[in-house]
LUMSEPA-52425 format. One line per 2 residues: number of its first residue (from 0); for each residue x, y, z of N, C-alpha, C, CB. Coordinates in Angstrom, 3 decimals. Atoms other than C-alpha are relative to their C-alpha. Glycine has a CB too. Layout:
REM residues N
NUM = X/Y/Z/X/Y/Z/X/Y/Z/X/Y/Z ~ ... .
This chain:
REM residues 94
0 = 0.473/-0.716/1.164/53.194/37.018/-98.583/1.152/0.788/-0.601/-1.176/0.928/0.361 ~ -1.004/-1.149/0.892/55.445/38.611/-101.264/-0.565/1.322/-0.438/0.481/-0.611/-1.422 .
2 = 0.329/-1.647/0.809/53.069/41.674/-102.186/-1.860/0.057/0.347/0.459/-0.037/-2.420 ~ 0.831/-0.282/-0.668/50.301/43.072/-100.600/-1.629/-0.490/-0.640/0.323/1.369/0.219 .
4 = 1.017/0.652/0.410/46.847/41.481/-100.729/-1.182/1.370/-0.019/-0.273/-1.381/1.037 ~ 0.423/-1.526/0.564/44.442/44.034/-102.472/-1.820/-0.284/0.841/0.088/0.215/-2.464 .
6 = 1.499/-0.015/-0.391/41.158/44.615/-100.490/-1.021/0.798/-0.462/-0.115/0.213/1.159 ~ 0.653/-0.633/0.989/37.977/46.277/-101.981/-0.995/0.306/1.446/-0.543/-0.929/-1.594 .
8 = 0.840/-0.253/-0.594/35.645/48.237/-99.262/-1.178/-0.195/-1.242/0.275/1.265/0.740 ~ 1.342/0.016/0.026/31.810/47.659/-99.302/-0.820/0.953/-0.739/-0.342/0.042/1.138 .
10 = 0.713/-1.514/0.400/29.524/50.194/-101.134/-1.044/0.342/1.609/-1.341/-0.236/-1.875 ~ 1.008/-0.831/-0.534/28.102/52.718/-99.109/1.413/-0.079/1.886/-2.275/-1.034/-0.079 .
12 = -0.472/-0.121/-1.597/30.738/52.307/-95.923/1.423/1.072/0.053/0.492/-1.821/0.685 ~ -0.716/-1.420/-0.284/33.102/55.580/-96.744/-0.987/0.668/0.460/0.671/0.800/-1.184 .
14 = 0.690/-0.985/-0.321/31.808/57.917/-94.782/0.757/1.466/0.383/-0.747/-0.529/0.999 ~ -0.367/-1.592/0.023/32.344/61.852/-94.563/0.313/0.277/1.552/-1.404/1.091/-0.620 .
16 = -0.355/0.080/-1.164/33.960/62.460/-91.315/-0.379/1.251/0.795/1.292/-0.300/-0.010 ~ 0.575/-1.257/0.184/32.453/65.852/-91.365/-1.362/0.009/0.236/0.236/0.484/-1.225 .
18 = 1.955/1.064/0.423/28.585/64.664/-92.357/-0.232/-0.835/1.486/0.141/-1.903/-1.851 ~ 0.504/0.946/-1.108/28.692/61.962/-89.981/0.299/0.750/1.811/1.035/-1.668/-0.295 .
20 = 0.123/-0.600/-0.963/29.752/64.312/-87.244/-1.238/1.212/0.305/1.172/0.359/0.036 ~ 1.613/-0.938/0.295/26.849/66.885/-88.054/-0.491/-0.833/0.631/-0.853/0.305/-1.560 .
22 = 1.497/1.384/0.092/24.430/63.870/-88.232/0.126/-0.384/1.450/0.273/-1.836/-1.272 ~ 0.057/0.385/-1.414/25.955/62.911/-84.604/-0.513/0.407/0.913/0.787/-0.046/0.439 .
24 = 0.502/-1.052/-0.828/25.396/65.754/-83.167/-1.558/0.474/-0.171/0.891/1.143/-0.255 ~ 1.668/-0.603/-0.279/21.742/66.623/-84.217/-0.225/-1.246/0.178/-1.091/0.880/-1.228 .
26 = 1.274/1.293/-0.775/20.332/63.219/-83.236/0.037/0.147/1.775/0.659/-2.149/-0.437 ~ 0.029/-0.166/-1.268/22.095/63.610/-80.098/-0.424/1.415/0.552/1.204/-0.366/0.406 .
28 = 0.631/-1.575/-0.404/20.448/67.418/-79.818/-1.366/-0.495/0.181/0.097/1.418/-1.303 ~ 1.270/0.266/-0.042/17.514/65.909/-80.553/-0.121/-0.684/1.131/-0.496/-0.616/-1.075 .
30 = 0.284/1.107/-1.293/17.165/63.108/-77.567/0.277/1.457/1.279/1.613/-1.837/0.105 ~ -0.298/-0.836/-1.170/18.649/65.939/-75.043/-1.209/1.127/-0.651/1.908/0.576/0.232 .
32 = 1.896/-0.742/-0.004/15.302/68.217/-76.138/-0.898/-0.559/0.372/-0.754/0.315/-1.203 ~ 0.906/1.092/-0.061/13.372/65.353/-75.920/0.283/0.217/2.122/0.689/-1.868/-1.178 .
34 = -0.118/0.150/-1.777/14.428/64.866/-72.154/0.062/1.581/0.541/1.718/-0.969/0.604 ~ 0.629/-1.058/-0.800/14.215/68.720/-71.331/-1.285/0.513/-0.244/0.727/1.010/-0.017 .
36 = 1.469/-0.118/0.034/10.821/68.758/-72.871/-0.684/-0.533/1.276/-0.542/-0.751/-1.213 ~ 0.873/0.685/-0.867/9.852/66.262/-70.706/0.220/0.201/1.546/0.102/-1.396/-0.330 .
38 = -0.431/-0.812/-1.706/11.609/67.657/-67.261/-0.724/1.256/-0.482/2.112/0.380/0.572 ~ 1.022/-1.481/-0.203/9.621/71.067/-68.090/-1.338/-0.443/0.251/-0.126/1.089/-1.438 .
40 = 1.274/0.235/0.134/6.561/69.468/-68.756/-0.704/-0.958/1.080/-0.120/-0.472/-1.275 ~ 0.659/0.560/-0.945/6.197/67.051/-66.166/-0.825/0.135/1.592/0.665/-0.549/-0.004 .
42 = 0.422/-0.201/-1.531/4.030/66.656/-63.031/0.824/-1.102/1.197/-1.810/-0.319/0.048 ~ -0.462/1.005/-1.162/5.924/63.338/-61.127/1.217/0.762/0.062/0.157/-1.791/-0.292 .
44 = -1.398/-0.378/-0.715/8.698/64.222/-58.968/1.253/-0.726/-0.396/-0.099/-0.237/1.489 ~ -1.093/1.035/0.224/10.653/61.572/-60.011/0.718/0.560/-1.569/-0.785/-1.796/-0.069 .
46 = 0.131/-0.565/1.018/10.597/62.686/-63.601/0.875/1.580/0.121/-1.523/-0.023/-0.235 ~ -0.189/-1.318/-0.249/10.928/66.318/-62.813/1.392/0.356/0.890/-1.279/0.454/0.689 .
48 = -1.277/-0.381/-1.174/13.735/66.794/-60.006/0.775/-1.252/0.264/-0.607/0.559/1.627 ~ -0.833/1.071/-0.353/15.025/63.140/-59.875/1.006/-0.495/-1.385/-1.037/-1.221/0.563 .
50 = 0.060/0.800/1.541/15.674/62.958/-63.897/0.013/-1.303/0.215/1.230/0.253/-1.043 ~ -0.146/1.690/0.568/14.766/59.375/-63.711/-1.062/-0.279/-1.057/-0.291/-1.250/1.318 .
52 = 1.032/0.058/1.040/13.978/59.074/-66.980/0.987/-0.087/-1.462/-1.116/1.491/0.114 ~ -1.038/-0.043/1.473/15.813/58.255/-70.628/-0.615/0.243/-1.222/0.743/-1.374/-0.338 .
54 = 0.821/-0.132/1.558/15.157/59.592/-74.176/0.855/-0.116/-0.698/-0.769/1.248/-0.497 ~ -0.702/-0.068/1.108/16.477/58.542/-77.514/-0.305/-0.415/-0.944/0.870/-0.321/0.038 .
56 = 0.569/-0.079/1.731/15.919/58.215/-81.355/0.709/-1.267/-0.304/0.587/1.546/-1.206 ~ -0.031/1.103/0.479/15.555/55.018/-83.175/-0.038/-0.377/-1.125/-0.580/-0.453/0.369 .
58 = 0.691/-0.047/1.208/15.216/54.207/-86.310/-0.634/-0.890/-0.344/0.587/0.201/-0.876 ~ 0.912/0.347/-0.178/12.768/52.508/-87.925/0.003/-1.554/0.156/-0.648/0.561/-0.810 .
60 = 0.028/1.598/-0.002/13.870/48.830/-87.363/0.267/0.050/1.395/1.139/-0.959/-1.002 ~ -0.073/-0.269/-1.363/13.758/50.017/-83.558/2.004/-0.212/0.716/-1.322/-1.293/0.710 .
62 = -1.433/-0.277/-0.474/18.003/50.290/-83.712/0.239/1.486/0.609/0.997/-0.204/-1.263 ~ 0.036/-1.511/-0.379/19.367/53.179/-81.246/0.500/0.554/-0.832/0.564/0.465/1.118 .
64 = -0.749/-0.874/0.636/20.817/56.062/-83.147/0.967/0.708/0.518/-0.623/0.698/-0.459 ~ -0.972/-1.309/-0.423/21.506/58.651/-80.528/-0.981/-0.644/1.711/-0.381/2.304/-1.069 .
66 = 0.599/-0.165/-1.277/20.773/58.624/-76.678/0.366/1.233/0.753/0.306/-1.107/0.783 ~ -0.506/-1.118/-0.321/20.760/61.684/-74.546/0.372/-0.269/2.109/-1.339/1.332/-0.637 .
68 = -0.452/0.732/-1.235/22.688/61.029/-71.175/-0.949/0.104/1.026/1.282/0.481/0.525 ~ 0.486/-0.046/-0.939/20.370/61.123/-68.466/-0.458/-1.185/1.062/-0.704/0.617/-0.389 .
70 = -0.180/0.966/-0.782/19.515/57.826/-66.942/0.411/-1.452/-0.827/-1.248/-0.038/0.813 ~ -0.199/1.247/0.764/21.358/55.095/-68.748/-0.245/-1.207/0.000/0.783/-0.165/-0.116 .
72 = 0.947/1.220/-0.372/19.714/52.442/-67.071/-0.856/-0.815/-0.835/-0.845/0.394/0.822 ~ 1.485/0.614/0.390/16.772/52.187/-68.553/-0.123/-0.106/-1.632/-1.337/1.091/0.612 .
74 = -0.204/0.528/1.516/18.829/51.912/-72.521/-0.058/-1.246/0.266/1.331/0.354/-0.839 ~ -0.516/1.229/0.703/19.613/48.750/-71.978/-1.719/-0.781/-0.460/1.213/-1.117/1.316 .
76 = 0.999/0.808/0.410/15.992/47.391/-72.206/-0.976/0.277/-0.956/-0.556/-0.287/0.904 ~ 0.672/-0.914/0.645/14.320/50.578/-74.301/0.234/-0.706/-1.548/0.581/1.594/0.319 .
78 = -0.244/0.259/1.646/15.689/49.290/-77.823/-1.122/-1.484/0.079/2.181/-0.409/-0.597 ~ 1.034/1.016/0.220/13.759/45.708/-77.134/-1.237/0.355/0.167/0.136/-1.027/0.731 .
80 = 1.476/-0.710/-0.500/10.773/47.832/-75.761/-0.435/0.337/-1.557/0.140/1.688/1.236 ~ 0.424/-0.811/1.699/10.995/49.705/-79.611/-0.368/-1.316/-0.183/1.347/0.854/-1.364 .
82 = -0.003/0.723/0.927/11.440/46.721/-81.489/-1.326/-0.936/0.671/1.507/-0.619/-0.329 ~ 1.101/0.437/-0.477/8.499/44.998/-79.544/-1.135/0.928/-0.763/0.051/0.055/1.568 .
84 = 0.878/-0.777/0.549/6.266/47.969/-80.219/-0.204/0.122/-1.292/0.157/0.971/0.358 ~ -0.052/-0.214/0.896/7.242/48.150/-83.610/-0.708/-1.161/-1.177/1.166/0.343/0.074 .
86 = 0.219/0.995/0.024/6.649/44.568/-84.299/-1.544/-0.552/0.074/0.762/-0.298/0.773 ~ 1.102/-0.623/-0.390/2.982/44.986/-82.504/-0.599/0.487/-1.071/0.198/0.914/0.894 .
88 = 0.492/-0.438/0.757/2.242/47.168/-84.488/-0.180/0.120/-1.729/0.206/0.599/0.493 ~ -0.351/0.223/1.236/3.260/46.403/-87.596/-0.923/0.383/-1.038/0.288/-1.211/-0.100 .
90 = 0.746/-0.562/0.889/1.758/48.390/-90.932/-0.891/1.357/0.986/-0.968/-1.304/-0.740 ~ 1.031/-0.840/-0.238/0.058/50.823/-88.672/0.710/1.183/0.773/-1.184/-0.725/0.776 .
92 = -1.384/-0.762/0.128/3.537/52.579/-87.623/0.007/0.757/-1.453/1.370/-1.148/0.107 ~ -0.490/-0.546/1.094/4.160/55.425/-90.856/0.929/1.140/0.961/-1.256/0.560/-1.172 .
């Protein structure tokens, strides 16, 4: 090449490096509430004193967003679990 080949980003894929760190951080605030809600509130032991247990926010085409670290195990199969449910249910999800 004699002179540089001119590329044109996508609409909508600058993103605010600022914004998108906010936005990171409260989804992932949110999932880690989510999982100490549910360690306060629970009665199983397992749950309660073992944390075996994972929470995290999806959006609505059942893609993860944010997960909050506690048993990572049980992401890998939770996003097909959404998108099953979501699917299921279809129109009766708002």
């Amino acid at each position: 090449r004699i002179e540089r080949k001119h590329r044109q980003a996508a609409l909508g894929t600058e993103a605010d490096p600022v914004m998108l760190e906010v936005f990171n951080n409260l989804f992932m605030s949110i999932a880690e509430q989510m999982g100490v809600t549910l360690q306060n509130t629970a009665y199983s032991v397992n749950i309660k004193e073992r944390l075996d247990f994972s929470c995290a926010v999806f959006d609505r085409h059942g893609a993860l967003v944010a997960n909050a670290p506690h048993m990572p195990v049980h992401l890998g199969s939770m996003d097909r679990s959404v998108e099953t449910v979501i699917r299921l249910n279809s129109g009766d999800i708002h």
